[in-house]
Structure formats: structure tokens, C-alpha cells
C-alpha positions in Angstrom: -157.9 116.5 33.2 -160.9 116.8 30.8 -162.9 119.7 31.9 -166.9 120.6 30.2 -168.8 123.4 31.0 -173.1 122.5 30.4 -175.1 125.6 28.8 -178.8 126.1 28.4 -179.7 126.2 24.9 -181.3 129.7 25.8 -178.8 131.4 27.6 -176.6 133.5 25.6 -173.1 132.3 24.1 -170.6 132.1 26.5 -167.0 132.2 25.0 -165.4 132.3 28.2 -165.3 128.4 28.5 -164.5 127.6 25.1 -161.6 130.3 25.4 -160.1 128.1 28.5 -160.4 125.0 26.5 -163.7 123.8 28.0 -165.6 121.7 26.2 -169.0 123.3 26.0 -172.2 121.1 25.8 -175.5 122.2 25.3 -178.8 121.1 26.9 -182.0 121.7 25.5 -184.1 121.2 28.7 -183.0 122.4 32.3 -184.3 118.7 33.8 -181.4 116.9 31.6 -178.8 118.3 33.7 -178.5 115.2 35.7 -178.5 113.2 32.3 -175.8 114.9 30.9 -173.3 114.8 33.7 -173.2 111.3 33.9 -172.9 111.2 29.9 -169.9 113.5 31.0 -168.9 111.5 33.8 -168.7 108.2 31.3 -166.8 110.0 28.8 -164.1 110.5 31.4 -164.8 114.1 32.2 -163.1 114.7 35.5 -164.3 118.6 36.0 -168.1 119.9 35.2 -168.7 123.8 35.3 -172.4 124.4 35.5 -174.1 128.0 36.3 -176.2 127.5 39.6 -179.4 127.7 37.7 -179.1 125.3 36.0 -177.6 123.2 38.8 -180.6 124.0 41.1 -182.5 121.4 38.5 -180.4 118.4 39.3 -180.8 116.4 42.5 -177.7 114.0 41.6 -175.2 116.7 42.9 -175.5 116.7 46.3 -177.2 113.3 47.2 -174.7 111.3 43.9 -171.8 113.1 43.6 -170.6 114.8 46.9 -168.5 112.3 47.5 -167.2 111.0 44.1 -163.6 111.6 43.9 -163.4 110.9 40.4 -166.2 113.9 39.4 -165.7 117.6 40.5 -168.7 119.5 39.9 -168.2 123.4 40.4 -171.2 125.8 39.8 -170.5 129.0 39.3 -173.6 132.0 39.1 -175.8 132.3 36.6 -174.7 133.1 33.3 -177.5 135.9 32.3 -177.6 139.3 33.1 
């Protein structure tokens, strides 16, 4: 199981994912969420972590990916305090 977790350039480090062996990408613009899960989702990524604001940019995750059994996508809350 290959799990990522996407960050924000902005938000602050996060060494919780990298400390479960996530691999951590980075994007610099909230509207290339969608673009970089299916980068993830080609690179055989089976789990995405992404905080819910950033998730609230993508429209792929409910109307693409609800029911792809190959691609979890869990968002968790917002990062920043």
C-alpha cells in the first residue's frame, strides 16, 4: 500500500505524515489538488491524505473518485491552527 499525504506550500510543516511513512507532496496552488491526485493515482498511490481545505478545492472527489476502488481518498481537518 503506497500512502501520500498533499500539503499547501503555505501551511506549516507537518511531520506527522512523514513520521508514518507518508510520502508528503507539496502543492503550490490550492486549485491543483485535483492535478496532483491523479499524478498520485498514476504513480500507483492507493491512499491520499488531504486536510479538508484543501480538499474543498477539488471537484474530482466526490463526482471521480467515490467509487474508485483502487484510490482511497481520506481528508482529515485542516492542518492550521
Amino acid at each position: 500500500m503506497k500512502i501520500s499525504f498533499i500539503k499547501y506550500e503555505k501551511e506549516e510543516d507537518f511531520k506527522i505524515p512523514q513520521l508514518l511513512g507518508m510520502n508528503v507532496e507539496e502543492i503550490k496552488e490550492p486549485e491543483q489538488i485535483d492535478e496532483k491526485i491523479e499524478e498520485l493515482k498514476e504513480q500507483r498511490y492507493t491512499t491520499i491524505v488531504i486536510p479538508n481545505e484543501l480538499a474543498s478545492f477539488s471537484e474530482d472527489i466526490i463526482n471521480k473518485y467515490k467509487y474508485d476502488n483502487s484510490l482511497n481518498i481520506i481528508i482529515i481537518p485542516s492542518i492550521n491552527k
